[in-house]
N, C-alpha and C positions, 0 to 999 in steps of 0.2 A: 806579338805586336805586328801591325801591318807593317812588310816588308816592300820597301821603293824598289818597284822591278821595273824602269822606264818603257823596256823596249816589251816584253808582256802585257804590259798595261795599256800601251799606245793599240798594239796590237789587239787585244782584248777589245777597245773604246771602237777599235774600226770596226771591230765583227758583231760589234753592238748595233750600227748607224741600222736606219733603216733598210728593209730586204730591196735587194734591186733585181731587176729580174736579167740574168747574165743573157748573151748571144748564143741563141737557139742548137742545142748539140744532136748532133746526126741521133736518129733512134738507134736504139742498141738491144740485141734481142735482152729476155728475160732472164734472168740471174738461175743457175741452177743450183743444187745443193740445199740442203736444211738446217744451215747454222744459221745465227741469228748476227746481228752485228753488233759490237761490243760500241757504247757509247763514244769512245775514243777514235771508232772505224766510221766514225757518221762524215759527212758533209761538213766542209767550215762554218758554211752558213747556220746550220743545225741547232749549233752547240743554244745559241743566244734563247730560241723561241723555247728550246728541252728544259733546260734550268732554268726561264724564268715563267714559263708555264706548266712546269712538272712537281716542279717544289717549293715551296712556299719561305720565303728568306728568312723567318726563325729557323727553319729547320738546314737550311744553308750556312745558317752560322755557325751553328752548332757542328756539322761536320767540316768548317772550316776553320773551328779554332780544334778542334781535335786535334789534326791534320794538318797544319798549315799554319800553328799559334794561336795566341790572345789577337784580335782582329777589331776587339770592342772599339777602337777610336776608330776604325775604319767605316765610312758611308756605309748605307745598302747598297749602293748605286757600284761604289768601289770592291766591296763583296762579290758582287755580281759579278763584273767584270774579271775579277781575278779567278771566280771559279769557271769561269768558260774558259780564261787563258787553259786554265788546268787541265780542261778534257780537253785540249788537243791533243795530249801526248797521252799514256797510259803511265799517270800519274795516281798516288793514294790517292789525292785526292778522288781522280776521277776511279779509280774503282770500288769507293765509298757511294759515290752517286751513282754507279751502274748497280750497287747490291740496292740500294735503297730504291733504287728507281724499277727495280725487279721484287720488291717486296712489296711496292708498295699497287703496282698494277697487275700482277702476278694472273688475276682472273682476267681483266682484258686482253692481257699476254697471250693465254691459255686459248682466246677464243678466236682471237685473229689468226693462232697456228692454223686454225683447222680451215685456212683459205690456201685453195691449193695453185692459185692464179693471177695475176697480177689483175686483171680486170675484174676479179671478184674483191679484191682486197681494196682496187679503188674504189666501188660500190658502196663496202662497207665502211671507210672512211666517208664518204659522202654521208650515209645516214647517220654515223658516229658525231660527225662536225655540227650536223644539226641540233643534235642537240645538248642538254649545258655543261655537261663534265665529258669533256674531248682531249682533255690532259693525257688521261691514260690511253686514249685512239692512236694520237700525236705519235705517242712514246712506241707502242705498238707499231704502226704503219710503218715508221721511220728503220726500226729496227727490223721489219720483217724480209725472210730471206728471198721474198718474191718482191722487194719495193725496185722497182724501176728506176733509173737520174730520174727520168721524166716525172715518175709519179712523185718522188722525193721532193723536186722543183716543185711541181702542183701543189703538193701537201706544205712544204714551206713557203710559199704564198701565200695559201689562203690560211694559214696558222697567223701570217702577218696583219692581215687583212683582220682577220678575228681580233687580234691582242689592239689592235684600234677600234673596233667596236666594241671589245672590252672597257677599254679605259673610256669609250664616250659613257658608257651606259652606267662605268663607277662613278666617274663625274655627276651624270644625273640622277643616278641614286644618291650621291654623298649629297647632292642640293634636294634631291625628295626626304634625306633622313634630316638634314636640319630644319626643314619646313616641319616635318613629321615629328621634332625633336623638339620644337619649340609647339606646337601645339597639344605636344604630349605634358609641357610643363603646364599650357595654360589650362588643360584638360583636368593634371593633375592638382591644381590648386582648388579648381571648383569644384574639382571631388572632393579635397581637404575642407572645403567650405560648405557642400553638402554633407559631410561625415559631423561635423561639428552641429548643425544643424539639426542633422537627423541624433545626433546624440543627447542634444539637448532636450528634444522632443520626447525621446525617449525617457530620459531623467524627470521630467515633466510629467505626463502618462504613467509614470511608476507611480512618481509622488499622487496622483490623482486616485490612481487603481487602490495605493493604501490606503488610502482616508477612506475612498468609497468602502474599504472592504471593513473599514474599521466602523465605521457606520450601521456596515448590513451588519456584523456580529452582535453592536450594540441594538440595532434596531431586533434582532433575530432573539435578544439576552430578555429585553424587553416584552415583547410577544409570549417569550416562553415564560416568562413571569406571570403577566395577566393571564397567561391559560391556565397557568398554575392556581394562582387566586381564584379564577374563576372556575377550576373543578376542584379545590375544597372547597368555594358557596356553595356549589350545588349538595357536594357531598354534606354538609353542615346541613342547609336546607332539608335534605332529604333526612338526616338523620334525626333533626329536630320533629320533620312530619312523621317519621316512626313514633320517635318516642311520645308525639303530641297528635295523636290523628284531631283532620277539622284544624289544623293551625292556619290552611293557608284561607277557611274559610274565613277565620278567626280574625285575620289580617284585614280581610276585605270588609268585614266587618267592621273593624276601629277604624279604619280607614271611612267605611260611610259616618258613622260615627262624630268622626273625627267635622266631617264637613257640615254634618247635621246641627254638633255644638257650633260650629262659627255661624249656620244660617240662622241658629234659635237667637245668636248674640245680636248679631243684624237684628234680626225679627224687635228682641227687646230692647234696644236701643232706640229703634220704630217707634216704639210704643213707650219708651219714655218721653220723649219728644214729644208726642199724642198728647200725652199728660200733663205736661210742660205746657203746652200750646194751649190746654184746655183750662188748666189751670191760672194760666193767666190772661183768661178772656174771662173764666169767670171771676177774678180779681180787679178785672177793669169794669164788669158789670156791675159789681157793689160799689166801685169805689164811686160810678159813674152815678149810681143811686143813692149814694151817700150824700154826695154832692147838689143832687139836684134836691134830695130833702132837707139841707144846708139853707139852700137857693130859696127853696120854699117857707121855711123857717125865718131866716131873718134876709128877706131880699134886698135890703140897702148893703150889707156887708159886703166885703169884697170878695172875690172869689178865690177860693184857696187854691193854693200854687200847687202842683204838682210834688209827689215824693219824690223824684228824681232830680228833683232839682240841687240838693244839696250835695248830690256826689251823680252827673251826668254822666261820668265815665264808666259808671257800673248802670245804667239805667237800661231795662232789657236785657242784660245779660244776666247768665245762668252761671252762678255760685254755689260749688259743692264743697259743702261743706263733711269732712271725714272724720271719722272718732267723736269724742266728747260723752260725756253724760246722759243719760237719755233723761233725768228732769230738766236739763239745760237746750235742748231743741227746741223747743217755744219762742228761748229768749232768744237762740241763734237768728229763727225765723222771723221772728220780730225785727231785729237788726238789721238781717239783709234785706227783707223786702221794703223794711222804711228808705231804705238808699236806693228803689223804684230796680233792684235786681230779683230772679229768681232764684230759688233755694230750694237747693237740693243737698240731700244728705245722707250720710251710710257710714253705717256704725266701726266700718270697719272690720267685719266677720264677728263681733261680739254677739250677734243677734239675724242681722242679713245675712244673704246666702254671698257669700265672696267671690263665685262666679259674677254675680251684678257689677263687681265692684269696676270692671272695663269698661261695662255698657253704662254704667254712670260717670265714668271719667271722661268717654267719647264726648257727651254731651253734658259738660260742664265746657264754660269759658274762663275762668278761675277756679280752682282750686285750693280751701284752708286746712292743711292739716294738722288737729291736735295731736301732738307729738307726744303728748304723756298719755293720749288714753284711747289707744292705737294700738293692735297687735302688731308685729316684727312683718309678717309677711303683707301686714297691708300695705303698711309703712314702704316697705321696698318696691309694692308693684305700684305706687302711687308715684313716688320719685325716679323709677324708670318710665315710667307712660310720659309724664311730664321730660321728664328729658328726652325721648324721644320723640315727641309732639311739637319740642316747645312752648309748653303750655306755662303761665305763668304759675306756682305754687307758692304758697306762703303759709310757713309752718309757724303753730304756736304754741308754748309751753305749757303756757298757764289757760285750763279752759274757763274762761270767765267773759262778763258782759264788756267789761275793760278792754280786755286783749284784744278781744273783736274785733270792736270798734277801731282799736289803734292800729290792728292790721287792715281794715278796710279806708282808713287813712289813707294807709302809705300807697294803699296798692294805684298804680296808673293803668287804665287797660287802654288800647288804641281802639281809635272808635270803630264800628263796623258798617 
């Protein structure tokens, strides 16, 4: 425990005040001999600048509670004090701070021995002061067996002088570390706000880099598929051209072929049309002769109406008629061209070539087909043409003069 020493302590607080500079003493020559002086032999003034410039007050406490008790309620300030009272006499104390105080400057000790002069020892204190670790100079100069009153006075002066531009300079450092300290926080946070940022960016970039990469594999799976297909066609190709020489002329062939049948279909579609057209001009030219030898005949009579008149919505148009009988086409042709239509007709491959049977369906505008007397494959490309034409069809069962007539009934065509 700190122990109440009044008259110590007072004592101590006085040799603490600030350094005054005492009433000028006669010079005195130079000290001779090569002992060194023992921390306790120093100057009274001494004691205050050695301990609170030589050692640092953890490490004051520590050899002051060794030595001298438990001290932990005691200040620093009070610490301080009571270890200077201590080195005025040759106290544990104070020859725990003279071992420490030799251990721990031991090489600037070592260096200032080897001054064999008081005016080279002040020289080198001079260049020691300037610059920043002069603690161990301090301890050195103070103790060395050449230090002078005067130089002692010198050197405790400006030790004084120094521990106030000491403390200005910790002042301004402790206000540059808290300016430094606060914009080290706001530094630190925008870093935590860039780190956030750039991390997300990154999470982001990853996720992008997989998908692309999942993509180029797919797209890469893909690639090597179609090269795959396409070097067995070729190997296929080629091996069909082995085993087939002339196949690939063979190709270009059905292939002209191929265009040749659809221009011959055109061509005879042309030329049903032709027939068609011819056919019924020279239908209008009998009838038109019929009439006028009518005219000629009995000229009061009225003039005979037109065949189309009884069914106008078939009049001119072209009526294909498919399947039936072949003794029953006379009577079909008779039917439909009485109703002022064209007639056309195909057996259905019974007897026509079934190639026609398109280029007669192109150029019909109705279509009848006898459903009983009708091959399967006519029957089917009749009612796909029709249904993908839109072409009207009207199938009938029964092939007779009857049905005919009652399918040419019902039928409505839209005029053209």
């Amino acid at each position: 425990m700190c122990q109440a020493k009044p008259d110590p302590l007072q004592s101590a607080l006085a040799a603490a005040l600030p350094y005054t500079q005492p009433q000028r003493m006669p010079s005195t020559p130079a000290p001779q001999g090569s002992r060194r002086r023992r921390l306790w032999e120093l100057d009274g003034h001494a004691f205050c600048p050695v301990v609170g410039v030589c050692l640092p007050i953890p490490l004051l406490r520590r050899l002051a509670d060794r030595t001298l008790g438990d001290m932990t309620s005691c200040s620093d300030y009070e610490v301080h004090c009571t270890v200077v009272t201590e080195c005025k006499r040759r106290t544990p104390m104070a020859e725990a701070l003279q071992k420490e105080l030799e251990r721990r400057f031991g090489l600037v000790v070592n260096a200032a021995a080897q001054l064999k002069h008081s005016e080279a020892l002040a020289a080198w204190w001079r260049d020691a002061a300037a610059s920043a670790d002069w603690a161990g100079a301090l301890w050195a100069t103070l103790t060395h067996p050449r230090c002078t009153p005067e130089l002692a006075h010198r050197v405790l002066g400006e030790a004084h002088m120094l521990q106030h531009q000491v403390g200005m300079a910790t002042r301004a450092d402790l206000t540059r570390l808290d300016a430094l300290a606060h914009e080290n926080a706001v530094l630190t946070r925008e870093l935590a706000a860039a780190q956030y940022r750039s991390r997300n960016q990154a999470a982001e970039f990853a996720l992008r880099l997989e998908q692309q990469q999942s993509e180029l594999i797919r797209v890469r799976a893909e690639l090597l598929r179609a090269t795959t297909e396409l070097q067995q066609q070729r190997e296929q190709l080629a091996a069909q051209e082995q085993a087939a020489p002339g196949l690939r002329e063979r190709m270009e062939l059905t292939q002209q072929n191929r265009q040749q049948n659809e221009q011959l279909q055109h061509l005879q579609r042309t030329l049903l049309q032709a027939q068609q057209e011819t056919e019924r001009q020279r239908r209008r030219a009998e009838e038109a002769e019929a009439q006028t030898e009518q005219l000629r005949s009995r000229p009061l009579a009225e003039p005979a109406s037109p065949g189309c008149s009884a069914t106008p919505q078939l009049c001119e148009r072209a009526v294909l008629c498919v399947g039936g009988r072949t003794a029953s086409v006379p009577i079909y042709r008779q039917v439909i061209e009485h109703t002022g239509a064209r007639f056309l007709h195909h057996d259905g491959g019974e007897e026509d070539n079934a190639s026609q049977l398109d280029a007669t369906l192109a150029a019909a505008d109705l279509v009848i087909c006898q459903s009983g007397c009708i091959s399967h494959n006519a029957y089917w490309r009749v009612k796909d043409h029709c249904k993908r034409t839109g072409k009207q069809c009207v199938f009938v069962e029964t092939p007779s003069r009857a049905a005919l007539e009652r399918a040419l009934a019902e039928v409505a065509l839209p005029a053209s």
